[in-house]
N, C-alpha and C positions, 0 to 999 in steps of 0.2 A: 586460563585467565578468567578471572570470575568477572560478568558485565553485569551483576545483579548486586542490590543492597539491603538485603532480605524483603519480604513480601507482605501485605497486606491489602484488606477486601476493604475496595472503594466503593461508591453511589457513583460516580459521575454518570454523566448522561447525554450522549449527543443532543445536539440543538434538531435535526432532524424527528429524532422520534422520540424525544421528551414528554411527551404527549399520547407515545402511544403506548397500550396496555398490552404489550409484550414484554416476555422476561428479555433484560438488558445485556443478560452475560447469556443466554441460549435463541441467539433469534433463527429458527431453521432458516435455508435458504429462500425457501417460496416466499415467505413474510419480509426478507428483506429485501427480496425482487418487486414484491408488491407494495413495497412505504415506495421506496425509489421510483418505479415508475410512477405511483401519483405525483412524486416531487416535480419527474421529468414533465407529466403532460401538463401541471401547473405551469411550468416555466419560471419556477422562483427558486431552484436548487442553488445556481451561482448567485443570484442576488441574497439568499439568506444567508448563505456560508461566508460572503463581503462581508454583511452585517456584522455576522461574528467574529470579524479579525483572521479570517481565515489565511494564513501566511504557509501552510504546509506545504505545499507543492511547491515554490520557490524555495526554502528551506534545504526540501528531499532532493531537487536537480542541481542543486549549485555543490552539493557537496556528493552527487553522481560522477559530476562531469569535471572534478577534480580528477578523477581515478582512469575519467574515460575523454582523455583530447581528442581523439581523430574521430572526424563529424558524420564517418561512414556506416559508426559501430550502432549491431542490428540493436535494439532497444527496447525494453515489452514495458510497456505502462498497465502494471496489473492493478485491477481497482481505477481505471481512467475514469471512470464517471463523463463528464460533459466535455474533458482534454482538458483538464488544468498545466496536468505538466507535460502534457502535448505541444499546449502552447507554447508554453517557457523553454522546451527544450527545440522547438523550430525557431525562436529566438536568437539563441544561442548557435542556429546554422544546423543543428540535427537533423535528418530528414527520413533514417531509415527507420521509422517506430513502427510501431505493431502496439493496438489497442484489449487489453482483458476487462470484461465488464459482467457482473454478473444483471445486470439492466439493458434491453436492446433498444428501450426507451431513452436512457442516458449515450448511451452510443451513437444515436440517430442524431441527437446535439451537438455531437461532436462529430459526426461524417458530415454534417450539413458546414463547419468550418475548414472540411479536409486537410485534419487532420494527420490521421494515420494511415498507413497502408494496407491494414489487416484491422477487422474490428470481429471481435473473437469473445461471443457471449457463452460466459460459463463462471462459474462460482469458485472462488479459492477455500478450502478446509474441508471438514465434515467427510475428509477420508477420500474426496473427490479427484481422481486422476484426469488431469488435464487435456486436454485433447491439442496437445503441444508436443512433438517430438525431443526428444532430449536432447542438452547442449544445442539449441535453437540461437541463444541470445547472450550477445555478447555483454549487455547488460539489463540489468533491473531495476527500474523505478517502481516505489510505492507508496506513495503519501495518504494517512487519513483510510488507511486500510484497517491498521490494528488499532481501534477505539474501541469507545466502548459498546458494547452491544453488537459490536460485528465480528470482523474474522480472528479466528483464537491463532495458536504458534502451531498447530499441526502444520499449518500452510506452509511454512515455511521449507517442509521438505518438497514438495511442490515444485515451488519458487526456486529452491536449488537444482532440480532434476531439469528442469528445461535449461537452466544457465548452462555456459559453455567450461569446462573450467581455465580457471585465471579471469574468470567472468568477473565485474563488479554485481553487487546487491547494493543498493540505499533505499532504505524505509525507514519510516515514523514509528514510533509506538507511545502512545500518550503514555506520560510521566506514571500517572497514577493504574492505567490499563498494563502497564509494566511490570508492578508491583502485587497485581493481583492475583492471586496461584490460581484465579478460578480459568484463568486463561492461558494459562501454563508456560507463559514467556517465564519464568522466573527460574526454569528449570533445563526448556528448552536451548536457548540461547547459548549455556555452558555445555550442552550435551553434544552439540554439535559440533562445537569446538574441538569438545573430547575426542570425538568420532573422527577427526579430520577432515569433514566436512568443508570447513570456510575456514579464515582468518580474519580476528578482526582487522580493520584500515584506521577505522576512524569513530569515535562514537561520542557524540555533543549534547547538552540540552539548549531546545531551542524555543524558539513562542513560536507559537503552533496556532492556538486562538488569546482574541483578545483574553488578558491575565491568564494564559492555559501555553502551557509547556509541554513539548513530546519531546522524547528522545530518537537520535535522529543517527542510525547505525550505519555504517558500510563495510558488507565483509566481502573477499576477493575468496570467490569460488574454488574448494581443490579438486572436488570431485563431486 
């Protein structure tokens, strides 16, 4: 099944580091642990991402928790930043999360709401093996992870190696971060498939930020 509608190279630019003079499609990991922490010890990470229309974590969880009813299932919020869909998903009565943050800054925001059960500082892509055991998680949430200037589609082998399989996956990938080959979701996504990897569930466009749209996948783990 092709989830792609051919490819092209966007500008967009998170509201984060729009400002900052790093390349936007290679940020290494040190530089985006180091924007992120100054966000965190500001304390204006969640109040600028409001500003911006930020709806992606409720988005990424409502259509998680379509796939995943019983409120026991372990849950890895990779990319948690301050618990956005930490929050939303103890809302909804979830209780067994576990926290991935490549920020121990942003994490510390979020164990001071207790949040999650496990708060688990380490970076997704860039070839990085997890310090997660495999088939750990019975699902996966990830909102606001694949934009732009951050984590590219290597991660996503990642993200399926700790799932369980018949695991659910739901993440974001902005509309246009999508379409760009320089991130390699365009190619990704079907290879996977190919491979027998995942199934798609379900795959939507959503508003993501104010006038800004991400696509909003969920695939059921085969292996």
């Amino acid at each position: 099944m092709d989830h792609t509608q051919g490819c092209h190279v966007t500008a967009w630019r998170h509201p984060l580091i729009a400002s900052a003079s790093v390349d936007t499609i290679m940020i290494m990991p040190s530089k985006m642990r180091e924007i992120y922490c100054q966000r965190a010890l500001k304390g204006k990470y969640d109040e600028q991402m409001s500003k911006a229309g930020y709806v992606g974590p409720m988005k990424c969880v409502t259509k998680l928790i379509n796939f995943l009813p019983e409120k026991d299932t372990r849950i890895l919020d990779a990319g948690a930043g301050t618990g956005n869909c930490g929050k939303i998903l103890k809302e909804f009565g979830y209780f067994n999360l576990d926290a991935l943050d490549i920020s121990p800054e942003m994490l510390e925001i979020a164990r001071a709401n207790d949040i999650y059960q496990k708060y688990i500082v380490d970076h997704l892509g860039w070839g990085n093996t997890l310090n997660i055991s495999s088939s750990t998680y019975d699902g996966i949430v990830c909102a606001g992870v694949f934009t732009g200037g951050h984590v590219h589609a290597d991660a996503l082998d990642e993200l399926i190696r700790v799932t369980k399989p018949g695991g659910i996956m739901a993440f974001t990938i902005r509309s246009d971060v999508a379409d760009d080959p320089n991130y390699g979701f365009c190619t990704k996504l079907n290879a996977l498939s190919s491979a027998g990897k995942w199934q798609l569930m379900s795959k939507t466009t959503e508003e993501y930020l104010a006038n800004e749209t991400a696509d909003v996948y969920v695939f059921s783990v085969c292996s």
